[in-house]
N, C-alpha and C positions, 0 to 999 in steps of 0.2 A: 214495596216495589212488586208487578205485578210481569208475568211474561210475556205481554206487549208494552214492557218498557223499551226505550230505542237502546241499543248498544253500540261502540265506537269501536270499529276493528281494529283487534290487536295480534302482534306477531307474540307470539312467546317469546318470551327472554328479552324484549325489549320494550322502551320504555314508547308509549306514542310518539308523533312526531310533532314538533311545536309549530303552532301557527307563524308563518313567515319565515322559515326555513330555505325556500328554496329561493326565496329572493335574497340569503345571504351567499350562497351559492354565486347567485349570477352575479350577487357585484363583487365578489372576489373573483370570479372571472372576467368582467371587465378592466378592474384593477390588474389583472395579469397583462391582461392584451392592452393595456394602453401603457404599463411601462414598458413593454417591449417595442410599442410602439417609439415612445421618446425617445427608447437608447438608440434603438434603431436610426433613427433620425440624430442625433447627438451623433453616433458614429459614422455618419456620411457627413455629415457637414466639418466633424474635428477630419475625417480622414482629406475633404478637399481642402483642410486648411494646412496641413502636414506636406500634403502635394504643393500648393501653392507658395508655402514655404521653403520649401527642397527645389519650385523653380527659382527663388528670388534669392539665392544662396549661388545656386549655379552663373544666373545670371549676373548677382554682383561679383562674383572671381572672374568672370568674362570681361567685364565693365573696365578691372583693376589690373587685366594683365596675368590671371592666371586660368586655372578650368576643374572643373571637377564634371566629368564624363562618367556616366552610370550605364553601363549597355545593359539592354537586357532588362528594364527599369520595369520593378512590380511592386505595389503599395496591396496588404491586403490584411488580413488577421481577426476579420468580423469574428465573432462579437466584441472579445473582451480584448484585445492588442489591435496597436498597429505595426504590420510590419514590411519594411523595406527593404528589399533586395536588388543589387546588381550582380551582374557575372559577365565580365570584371569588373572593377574601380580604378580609373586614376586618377589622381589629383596633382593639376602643377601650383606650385605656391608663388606668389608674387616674386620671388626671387630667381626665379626658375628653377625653385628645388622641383623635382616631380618623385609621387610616390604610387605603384599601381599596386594593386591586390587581383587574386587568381578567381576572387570573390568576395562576394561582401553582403552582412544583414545586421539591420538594426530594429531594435524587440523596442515598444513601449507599451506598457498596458495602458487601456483607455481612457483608466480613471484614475495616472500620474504619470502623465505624459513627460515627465520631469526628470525620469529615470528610465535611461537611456541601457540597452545592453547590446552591446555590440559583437558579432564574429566575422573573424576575417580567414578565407582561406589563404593557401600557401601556393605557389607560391608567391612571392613580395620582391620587390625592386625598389630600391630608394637612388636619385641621384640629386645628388648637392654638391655645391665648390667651400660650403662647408664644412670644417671640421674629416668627415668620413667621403672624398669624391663622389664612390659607388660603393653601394651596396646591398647583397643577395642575400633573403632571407628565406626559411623553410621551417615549418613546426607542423606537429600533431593538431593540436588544437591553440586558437587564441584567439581571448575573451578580453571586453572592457566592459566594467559597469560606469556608466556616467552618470554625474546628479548634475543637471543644469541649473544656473541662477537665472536672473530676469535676460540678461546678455551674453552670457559668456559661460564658463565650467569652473565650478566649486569644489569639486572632486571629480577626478578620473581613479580607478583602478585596475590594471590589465594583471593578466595570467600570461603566460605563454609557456606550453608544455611541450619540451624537448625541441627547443630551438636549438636552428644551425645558421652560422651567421658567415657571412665572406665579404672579400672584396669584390668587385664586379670582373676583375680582371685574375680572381681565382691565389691570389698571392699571398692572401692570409685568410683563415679562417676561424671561428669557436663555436662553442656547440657549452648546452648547459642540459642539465636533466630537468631545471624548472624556474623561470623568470617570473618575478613578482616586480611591479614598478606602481607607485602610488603617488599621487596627485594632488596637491591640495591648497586651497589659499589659505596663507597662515591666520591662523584666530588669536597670534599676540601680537604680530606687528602689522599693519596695516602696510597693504601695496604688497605683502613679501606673499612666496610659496615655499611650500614644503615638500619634500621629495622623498621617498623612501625606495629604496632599491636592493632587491637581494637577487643573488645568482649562486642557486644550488649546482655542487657538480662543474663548474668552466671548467673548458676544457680549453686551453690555449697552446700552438706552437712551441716546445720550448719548456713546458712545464714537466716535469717527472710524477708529478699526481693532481688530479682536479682541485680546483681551488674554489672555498666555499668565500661569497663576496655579501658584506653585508655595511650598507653607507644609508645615514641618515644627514642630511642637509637641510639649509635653509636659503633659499634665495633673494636679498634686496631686492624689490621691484618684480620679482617675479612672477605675481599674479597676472600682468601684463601678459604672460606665454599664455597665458589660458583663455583670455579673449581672442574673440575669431581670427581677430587679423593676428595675431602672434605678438611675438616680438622677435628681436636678436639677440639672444644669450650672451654673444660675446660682448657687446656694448652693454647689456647687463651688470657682466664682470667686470666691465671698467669703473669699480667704484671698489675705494678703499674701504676693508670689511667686506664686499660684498655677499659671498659664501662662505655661511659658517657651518662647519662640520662638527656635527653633535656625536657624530661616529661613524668611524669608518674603518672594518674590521677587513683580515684575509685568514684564511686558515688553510694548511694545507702541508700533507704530511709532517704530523709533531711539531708544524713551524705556526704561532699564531702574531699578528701584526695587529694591533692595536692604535687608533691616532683619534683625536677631534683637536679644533683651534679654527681660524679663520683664513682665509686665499683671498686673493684679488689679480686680477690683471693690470698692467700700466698699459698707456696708451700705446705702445711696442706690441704689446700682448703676454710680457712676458710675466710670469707666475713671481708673487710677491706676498708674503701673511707670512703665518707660524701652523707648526702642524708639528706638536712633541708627539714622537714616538715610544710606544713602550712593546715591546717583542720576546715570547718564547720561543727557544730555540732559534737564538739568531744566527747560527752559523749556518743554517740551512736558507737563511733569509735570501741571500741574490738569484738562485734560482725560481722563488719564488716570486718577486719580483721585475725579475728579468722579462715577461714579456706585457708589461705595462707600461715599459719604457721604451724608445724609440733603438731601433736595432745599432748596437754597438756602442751604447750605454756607457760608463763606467758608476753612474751614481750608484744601482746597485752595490757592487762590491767595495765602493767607496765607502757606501750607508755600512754595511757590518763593518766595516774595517772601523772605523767610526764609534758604534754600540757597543765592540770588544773595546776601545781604547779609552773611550769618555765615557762610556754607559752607568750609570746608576743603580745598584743592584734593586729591583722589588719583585713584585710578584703580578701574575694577570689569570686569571681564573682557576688561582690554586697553583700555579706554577710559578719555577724562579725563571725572573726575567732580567732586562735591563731596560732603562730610558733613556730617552739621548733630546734635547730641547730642539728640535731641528724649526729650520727657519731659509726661508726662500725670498731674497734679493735681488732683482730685476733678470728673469730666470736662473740665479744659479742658487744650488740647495747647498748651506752649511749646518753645518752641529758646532753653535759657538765663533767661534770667529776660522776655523777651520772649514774653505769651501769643500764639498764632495762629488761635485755634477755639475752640470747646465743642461738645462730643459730647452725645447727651441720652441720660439715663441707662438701662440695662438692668434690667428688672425680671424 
């Protein structure tokens, strides 16, 4: 080699650069820009299909006799969510239940639109001629996560932190320090749902210490509540067997209540199945009870009079208890062929 050999400039410390470098550059930057391009486009055409959906939702409750009104109505959450807001919400249901929210948003990410997360501000109004007339409600925060199926909901899950609950008319109220409520279509029996429901903390009228609440159920036919148009729970109930209780617990100062068995309504509406009891510290029982029953009760104190006289001695989380086989015939609840109550009927 002589010193008009050619030489190929180099940086120190670094290696030459390879021929066709820079065209891998650009096409990984075209590759950039044209998947931002697609999502881009995927995200306007899913968001007018989300909009077009939320009107033909509205429009069919109109169609059927009810409304779901969104003021204030914004769709937005580029890139990666869609999200939906009103302020307020109300909704009338075919029956003329109506329910409004103080607010309302519903969260889906882009890419599983399928799972749904819901927030609702406070406060809430419920009014129905079922079950509960009117109803006023208040919380810190509350959350639903939802997993939709092809038509309908496969699971719901709500929160609700430090709920205060009333009548509309101010004459009763509770309050809990944290509501869990869980949703689901049963995966042994077909057509049924599953329920689960805890209430840390109720506080009720009447009670001398919060009472922790913990019911796990099954519903006959009750996937039906979770498709859009609903259903009626109470015609639900009208099937023998229909709610079987896998548990359903109360605890509350040193006093704990234990039950599972099966319930039904007769075409009356009146409360019909078996539901054995087992209970620590039952002499504390009818205050504990006492406001789950209708005011001026006697089942209550019928039920321990009951536990103390027929009860069964065992044990329930380490403690001595008693059992009593309780059983409920066209609303009235006995332990044995000894009545102790009458429940008034559900319509």
């Amino acid at each position: 080699m002589t010193d008009d050999t050619p030489r190929s400039p180099l940086i120190p410390g670094k290696p030459p650069r390879k021929p066709g470098s820079k065209r891998g550059y650009i096409l990984l930057a075209t590759l950039v820009v044209l998947v931002i391009a697609l999502w881009s486009g995927y995200w306007t055409v899913a968001r007018g299909m989300v909009s077009d959906l939320f009107t033909t939702m509205r429009l069919a409750a109109k169609a059927e006799g009810g409304e779901i009104a969104c003021t204030d109505q914004d769709l937005g959450g580029f890139p990666f969510r869609f999200e939906l807001s009103c302020k307020p919400l109300a909704v009338t249901g075919l029956g003329g239940e109506r329910a409004s929210f103080e607010g309302f948003r519903a969260v889906a990410l882009a890419y599983n639109p399928w799972h749904v997360i819901v927030e609702a501000d406070s406060p809430a109004a419920v009014e129905t001629d079922r079950l509960v007339p009117g109803l006023k409600a208040a919380w810190t925060t509350a959350r639903a996560s939802l997993r939709l199926g092809n038509s309908d909901l496969d699971r719901g899950d709500i929160e609700i932190v430090s709920p205060v609950f009333s009548l509309a008319d101010d004459s009763l109220s509770a309050s809990a320090v944290l509501a869990n409520l869980h949703l689901r279509k049963s995966p042994d029996v077909a057509g049924a749902a599953d329920a689960a429901l805890r209430l840390d903390e109720l506080a009720l009228p009447g009670t001398a210490a919060p009472v922790d609440v913990l019911a796990n159920v099954g519903l006959a036919g009750g996937a039906a509540l979770l498709a859009p148009h609903g259903a009626d729970v109470i015609a639900l109930l009208k099937n023998e067997g229909a709610l079987t209780v896998r548990e359903l617990r109360l605890a509350s100062g040193g006093v704990t209540l234990s039950a599972n068995g099966s319930l039904w309504l007769d075409e009356a509406g009146r409360l019909n199945g078996t539901l054995p009891l087992t209970v620590a510290g039952a002499a504390g029982l009818p205050p504990l009870l006492a406001p789950f029953f209708p005011q001026g009760s006697n089942v209550p104190t019928s039920l321990a009079g009951a536990l103390a006289a027929f009860g069964q001695p065992t044990t329930l989380d380490g403690e001595p208890a008693v059992t009593v086989p309780l059983a409920f015939a066209e609303g009235t609840a006995r332990v044995g062929f000894i009545p102790v109550g009458t429940l008034p009927p559900l319509r």
